[in-house]
N, C-alpha and C positions, 0 to 999 in steps of 0.2 A: 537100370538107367542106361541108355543108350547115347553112345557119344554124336556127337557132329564131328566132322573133316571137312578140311579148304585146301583145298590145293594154289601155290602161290607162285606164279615163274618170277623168279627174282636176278635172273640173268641168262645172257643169252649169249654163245660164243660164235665167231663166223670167220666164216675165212672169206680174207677184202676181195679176192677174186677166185672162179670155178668155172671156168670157162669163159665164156663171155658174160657170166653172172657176177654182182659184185654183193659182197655182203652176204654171202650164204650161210645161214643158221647151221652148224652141224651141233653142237648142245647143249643144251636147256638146263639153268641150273634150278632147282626148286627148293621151297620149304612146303611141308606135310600137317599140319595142325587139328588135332583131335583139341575139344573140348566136353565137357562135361555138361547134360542138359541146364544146369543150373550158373554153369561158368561160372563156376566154382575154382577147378581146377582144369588143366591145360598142359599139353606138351606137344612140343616141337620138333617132327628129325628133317635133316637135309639129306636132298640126292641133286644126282645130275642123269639127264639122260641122252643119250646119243639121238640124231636125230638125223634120218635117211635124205641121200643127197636127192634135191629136189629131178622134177621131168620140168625141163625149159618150157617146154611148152603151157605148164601150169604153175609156174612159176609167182610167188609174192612179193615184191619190193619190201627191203625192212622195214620201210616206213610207210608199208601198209600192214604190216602183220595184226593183229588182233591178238587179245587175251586170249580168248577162244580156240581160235588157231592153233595156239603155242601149246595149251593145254589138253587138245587134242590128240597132239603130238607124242606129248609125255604120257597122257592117259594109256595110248598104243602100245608103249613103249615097256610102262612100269608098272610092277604088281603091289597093284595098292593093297591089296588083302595084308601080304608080308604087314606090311609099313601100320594098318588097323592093329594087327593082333600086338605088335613091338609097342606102339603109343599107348594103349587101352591096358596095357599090361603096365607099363608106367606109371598112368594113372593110377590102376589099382593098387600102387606100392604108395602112394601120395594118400591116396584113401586110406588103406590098412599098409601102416610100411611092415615091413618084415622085422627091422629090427628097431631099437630105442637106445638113447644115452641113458643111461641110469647115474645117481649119486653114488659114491663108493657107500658100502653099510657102515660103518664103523665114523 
């Protein structure tokens, strides 16, 4: 069974001036979300990723930024493989946990 992932920008940090630039993204906070084909089960980790100072010349307004954009950004940035094998590894402890509460015997 093969998970799904979403990558999710949930915040974004800037510094109010960078030049003559105002509002410059330097980084990206994200959440990671593997699910289970069945959405069954699910798990969540957070990162943040640093994000290179822009060329003025190519320059986006924050209020034009895109989803897209952002998650481009992070995608460059961060090894989602890591972040697969940690979630999926999770999962499998929610599927088969390792351990169990037992009643005492007696």
């Amino acid at each position: 069974m093969a998970n799904t992932y979403k990558l999710n920008i949930t915040k974004l940090e800037v510094n109010k001036t960078e030049g003559d630039l105002t509002d410059v993204v330097f980084l990206a906070h994200f959440s990671y979300v593997a699910t289970t084909e069945d959405e069954q089960y699910s798990e969540t980790a957070l990162g943040m990723a640093s994000v290179a100072s822009p060329d003025p010349e190519n320059f986006t307004d924050f209020s034009e930024l895109t989803e897209e954009q952002v998650k481009g950004w992070v995608e460059s940035e961060v090894n989602f493989e890591k972040y697969r094998e940690h979630l999926d590894a999770r999962i499998q402890e929610k599927i088969n946990p390792p351990t169990e509460a037992k009643d005492v015997p007696w």
